[in-house]
N, C-alpha and C positions, 0 to 999 in steps of 0.2 A: 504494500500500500504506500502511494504516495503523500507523506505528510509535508517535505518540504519546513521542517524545524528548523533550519539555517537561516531562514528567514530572518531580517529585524527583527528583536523582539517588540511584544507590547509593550505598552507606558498605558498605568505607570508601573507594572510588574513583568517581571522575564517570564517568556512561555515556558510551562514544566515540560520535562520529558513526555514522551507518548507515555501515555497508562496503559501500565501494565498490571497493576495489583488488584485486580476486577474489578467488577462494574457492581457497585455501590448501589442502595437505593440511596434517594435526596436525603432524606432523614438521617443517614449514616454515613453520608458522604462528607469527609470534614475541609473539603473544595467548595460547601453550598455553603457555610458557614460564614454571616457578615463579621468582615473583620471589624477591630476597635475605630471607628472614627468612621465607616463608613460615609455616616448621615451628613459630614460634611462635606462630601463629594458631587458633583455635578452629576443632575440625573445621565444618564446613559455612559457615565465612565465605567470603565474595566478595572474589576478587581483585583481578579484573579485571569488565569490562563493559562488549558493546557490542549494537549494532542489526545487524541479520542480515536476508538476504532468504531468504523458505521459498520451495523450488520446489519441482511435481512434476514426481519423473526430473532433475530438476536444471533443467528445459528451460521448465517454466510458471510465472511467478511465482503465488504466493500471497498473497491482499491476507487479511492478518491483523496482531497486532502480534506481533514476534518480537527476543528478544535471545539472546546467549549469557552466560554465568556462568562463569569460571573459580574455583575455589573450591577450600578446604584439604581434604582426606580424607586418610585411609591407606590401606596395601595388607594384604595377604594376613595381614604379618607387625605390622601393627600401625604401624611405618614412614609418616612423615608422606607422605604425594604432593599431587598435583593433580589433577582431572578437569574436564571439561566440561558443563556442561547447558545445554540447548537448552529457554527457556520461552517459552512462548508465550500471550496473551488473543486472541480473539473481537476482529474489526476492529471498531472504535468501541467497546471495551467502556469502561466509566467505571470508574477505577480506586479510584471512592470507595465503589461497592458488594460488600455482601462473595458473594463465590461462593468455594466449595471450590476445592482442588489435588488436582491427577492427578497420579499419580509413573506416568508411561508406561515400564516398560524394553522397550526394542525387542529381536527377537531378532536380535541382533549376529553372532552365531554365525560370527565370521572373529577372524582375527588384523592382517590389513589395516587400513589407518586411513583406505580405501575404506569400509569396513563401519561404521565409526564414525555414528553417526545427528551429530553435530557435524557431520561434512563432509556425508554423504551426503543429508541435508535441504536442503541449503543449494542457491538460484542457480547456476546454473556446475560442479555438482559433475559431474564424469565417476567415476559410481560403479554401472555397468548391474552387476549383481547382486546389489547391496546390498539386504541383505531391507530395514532401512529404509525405504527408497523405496516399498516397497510397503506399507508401514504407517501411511505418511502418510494417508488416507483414516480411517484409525479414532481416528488423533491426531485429526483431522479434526471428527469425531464427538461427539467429546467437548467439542469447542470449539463446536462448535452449540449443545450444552448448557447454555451460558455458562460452564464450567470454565476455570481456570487447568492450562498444565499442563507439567509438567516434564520433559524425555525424558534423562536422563544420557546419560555416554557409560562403562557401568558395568564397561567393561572394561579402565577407565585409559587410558593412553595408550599402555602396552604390550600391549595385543590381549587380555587376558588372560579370555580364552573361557573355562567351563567350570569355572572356581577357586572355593574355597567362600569363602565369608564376603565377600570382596573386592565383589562387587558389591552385598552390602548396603549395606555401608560406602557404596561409594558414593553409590547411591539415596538413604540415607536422608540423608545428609549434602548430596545437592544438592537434597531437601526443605527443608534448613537455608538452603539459598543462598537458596533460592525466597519462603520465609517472610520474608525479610531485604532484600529487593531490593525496596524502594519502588514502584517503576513497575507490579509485577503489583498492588498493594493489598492486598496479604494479612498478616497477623500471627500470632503465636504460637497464635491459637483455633482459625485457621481449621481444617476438616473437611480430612484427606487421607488418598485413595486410591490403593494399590498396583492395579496392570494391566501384565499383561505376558504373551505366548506364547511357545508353546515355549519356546528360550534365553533370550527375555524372560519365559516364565512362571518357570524356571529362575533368573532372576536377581530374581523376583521372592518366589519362595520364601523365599528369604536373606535379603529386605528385612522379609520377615514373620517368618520368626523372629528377627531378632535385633532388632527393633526395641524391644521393652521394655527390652532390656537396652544397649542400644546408645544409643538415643533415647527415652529415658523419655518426653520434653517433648512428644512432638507426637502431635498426636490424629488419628491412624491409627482409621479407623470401619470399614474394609472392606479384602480384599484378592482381586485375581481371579486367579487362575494358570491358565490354559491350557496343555493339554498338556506339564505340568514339567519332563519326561523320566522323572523320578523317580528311577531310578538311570544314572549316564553310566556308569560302566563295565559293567553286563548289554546297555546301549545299542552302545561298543565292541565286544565279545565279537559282537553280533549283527548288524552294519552295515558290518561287516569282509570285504571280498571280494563284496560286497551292490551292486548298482545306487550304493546313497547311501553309498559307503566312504569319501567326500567329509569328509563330517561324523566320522567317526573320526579321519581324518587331520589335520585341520585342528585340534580339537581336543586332539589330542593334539602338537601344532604350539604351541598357545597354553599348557599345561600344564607343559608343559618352561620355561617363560620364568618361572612361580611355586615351583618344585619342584625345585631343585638336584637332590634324590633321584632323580626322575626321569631328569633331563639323564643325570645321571652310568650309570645303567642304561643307558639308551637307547646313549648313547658306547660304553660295554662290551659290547654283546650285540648291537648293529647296523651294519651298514658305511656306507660310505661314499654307498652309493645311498640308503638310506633316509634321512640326515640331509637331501640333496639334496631329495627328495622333500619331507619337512618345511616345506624353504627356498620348494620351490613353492608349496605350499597356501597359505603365510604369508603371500604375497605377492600372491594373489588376493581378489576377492569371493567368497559364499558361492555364489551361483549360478551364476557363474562358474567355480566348481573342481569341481562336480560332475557334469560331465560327462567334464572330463580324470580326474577320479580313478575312472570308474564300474568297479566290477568289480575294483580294486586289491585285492590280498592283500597284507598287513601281513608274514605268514609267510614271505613270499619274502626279505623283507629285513634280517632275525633268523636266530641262529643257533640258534634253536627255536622255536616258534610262537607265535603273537600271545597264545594263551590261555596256555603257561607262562608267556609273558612275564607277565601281568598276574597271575598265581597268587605270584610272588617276595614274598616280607618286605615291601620297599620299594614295591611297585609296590601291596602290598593298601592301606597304611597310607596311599599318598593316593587310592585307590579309596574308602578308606572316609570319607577329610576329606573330598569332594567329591560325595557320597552325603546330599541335603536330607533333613529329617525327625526331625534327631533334638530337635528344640527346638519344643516347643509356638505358632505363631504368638499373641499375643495380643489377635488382631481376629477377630471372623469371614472367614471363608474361602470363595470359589468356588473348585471345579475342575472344568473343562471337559477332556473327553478322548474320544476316537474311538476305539469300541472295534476300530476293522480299520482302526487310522493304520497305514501302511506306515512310517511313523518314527518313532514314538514307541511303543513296548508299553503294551497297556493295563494289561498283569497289572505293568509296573513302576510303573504310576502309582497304580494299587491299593494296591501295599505302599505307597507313599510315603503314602497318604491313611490305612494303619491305623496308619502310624509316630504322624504327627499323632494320631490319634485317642487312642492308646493313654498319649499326652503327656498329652493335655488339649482338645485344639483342638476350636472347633467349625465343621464344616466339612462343606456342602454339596455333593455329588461331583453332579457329571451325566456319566454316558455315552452318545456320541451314538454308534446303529449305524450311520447312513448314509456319517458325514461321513467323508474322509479328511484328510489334515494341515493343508495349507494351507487347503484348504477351511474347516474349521471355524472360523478364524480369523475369516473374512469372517461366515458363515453363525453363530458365537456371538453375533458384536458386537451385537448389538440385545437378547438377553437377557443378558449380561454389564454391558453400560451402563446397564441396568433394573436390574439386581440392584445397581449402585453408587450408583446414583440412588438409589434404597431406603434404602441405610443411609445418602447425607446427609440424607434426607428424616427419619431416623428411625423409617420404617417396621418393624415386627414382622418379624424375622428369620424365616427360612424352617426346616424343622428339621433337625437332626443327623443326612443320611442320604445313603443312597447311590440316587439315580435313575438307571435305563436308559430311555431314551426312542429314538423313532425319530431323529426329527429334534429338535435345541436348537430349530433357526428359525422353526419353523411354527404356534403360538400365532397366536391375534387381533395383541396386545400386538407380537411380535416381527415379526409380516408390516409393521404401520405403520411400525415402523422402520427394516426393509427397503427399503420406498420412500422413504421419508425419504433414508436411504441413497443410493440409486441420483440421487435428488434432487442431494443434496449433492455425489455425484461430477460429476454433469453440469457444476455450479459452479464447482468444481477447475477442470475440464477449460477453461472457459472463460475463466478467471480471474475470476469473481466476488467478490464481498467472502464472508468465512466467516464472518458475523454470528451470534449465538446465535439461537437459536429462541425465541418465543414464546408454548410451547405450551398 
């Protein structure tokens, strides 16, 4: 594997050796630990930094260059923290040429620090249900492209799924790491693009609104959100007692750990099974929990139904913090969404896109009738990575509309990438080098 540690090192600390002494969960990793004085450091500075092995499934190495960043951010409430990001270049890439940054948010969608894309990317990691894992291939993708690209870990260290603003902070602040970190080659000019699904399009939303007001300095050219959710609580209300009641609970597992208000309702108005239950999802993968959760009713474990519960003073006021849309993004906009996703509504991703509009944003909607959830993820990536490629290109943006289409994937344009695609997993699969394309 190419890691390229000869590199300059970081400022304001020297990159470690590659890790070799395994792959650590966050919790016990004493590299995720804020050092003394953090909190008077500049959001998006570097910690810490070292060299990292990418695997897929944890089980095949990946010959790329990869390090991680531990770096200053805040939380929910404004409150200095720490996070992690996971960047990574194209094996051999020469770090004297300039190529753009990818801000990847994966969809984390746990409370577990299995889910975390920090550990679950990593050599060694025992993380089977970590959506991560499966996103590797699109990270993948991107780094064909010759991208730089930055995947945070945008739910802190405390799992914090689902919370508004928090994971922009994040993102955009481990964009700041990323720019700052000698070994990738990049600088304050460089082109960067937000990409993220579902929970990652969700966490990508918040990276795009708050970015001008947050990160004036960096030149954000494009942002792609896949299936946002649009609203998490009509998402609750509808996923509750539902096959995928997984994702309610779990969330609502991670909410509680931002939202005193919460906790303290939830304590009042629920027994002792349901915080249990809490404790389980929390301590799961996401794919993992949805099968013990399927068919769970919220209502059984309340001393009224899951819907008063969420109709209460306290319970609307962070319904509605956590509700994207009310801040204009100021980049151009993809959104990709299935209009018969069995988890995501289309009619909530609608509103979310006339929130935007009504802002100011300008923002090209695609609805695909075919695709269902996961699927579109795969089946976007070739016109999603074309539509980003475009705006580093500075290509003429597309216009201010909403298309229904059959399928995203099946253009000329999008089938070459398709195979490309299938290409490139072959590669993985073998342990290939993940060299950019030459196209």
């Amino acid at each position: 594997m190419s890691l390229h540690l000869e590199s300059e090192p970081a400022e304001p600390v020297p990159v470690s050796d590659l890790d070799t002494d395994g792959t650590l969960r966050p919790e016990d990793d004493e590299f995720c630990r804020p050092p003394e004085g953090f909190e008077q450091r500049a959001p998006g500075a570097v910690l810490r930094a070292r060299g990292i092995r990418v695997a897929l499934f944890g089980v095949i190495p990946q010959r790329l260059s990869a390090w991680q960043l531990l770096y200053r951010t805040s939380d929910l409430h404004g409150v200095p923290d720490v996070a992690v990001t996971t960047v990574l270049l194209p094996a051999g890439a020469d770090p004297t040429v300039r190529r753009p940054l990818l801000s990847f948010q994966c969809a984390i969608d746990g409370v577990s620090s299995n889910c975390f894309p920090s550990y679950a990317l990593r050599h060694g990691a025992r993380a089977l249900g970590a959506i991560p894992q499966l996103e590797l291939p699109v990270i993948a993708e991107a780094l064909a492209r010759g991208w730089a690209v930055t995947v945070p870990d945008h739910g802190g260290m405390g799992g914090h799924f689902g919370v508004a603003r928090e994971p922009g902070y994040r993102a955009l602040d481990a964009i700041r790491a990323a720019l700052g970190f000698r070994p990738l080659g990049l600088d304050a000019a460089t082109d960067v693009g937000l990409w993220g699904y579902s929970g990652g399009g969700l966490a990508t939303a918040w990276a795009a609104e708050m970015a001008a007001g947050y990160a004036p300095e960096l030149n954000i050219v494009g942002a792609v959100a896949g299936s946002p959710v649009g609203d998490p609580g009509a998402a609750f209300l509808r996923l509750n007692g539902s096959l995928l009641s997984g994702f309610s609970t779990v969330c609502v597992a991670a909410l509680r750990r931002a939202y005193p208000e919460l906790d303290s309702v939830l304590r009042a108005h629920a027994g002792p099974a349901f915080h249990t239950l809490l404790a389980d999802a929390a301590s799961r993968t996401t794919l993992a929990l949805l099968p013990r959760f399927a068919g769970k009713n919220l209502d059984e474990y309340s001393e009224s139904s899951f819907a008063d519960l969420l109709n209460g003073a306290q319970m609307r006021r962070v319904l509605d913090d956590i509700r994207p849309g009310g801040q204009a993004p100021s980049m151009p906009v993809l959104i990709i969404q299935g209009v018969n996703d069995e988890l995501i509504a289309v009619d909530d991703v609608d509103r979310h896109v006339d929130r935007y509009r009504r802002a100011g944003a300008h923002i090209h909607y695609v609805r695909d009738r075919l695709s269902f959830h996961l699927a579109l993820l795969y089946l976007g990536t070739p016109a999603t990575m074309n539509w980003m490629a475009d705006r580093f290109d500075r290509k003429d943006l597309p216009p201010d509309t909403t298309r229904t289409v059959w399928s995203i994937a099946w253009t000329r344009r999008e089938a070459r990438g398709h195979l490309r695609g299938m290409a490139l997993l072959v590669r993985m699969f073998c342990g290939r080098p993940i060299t950019a394309r030459h196209d």
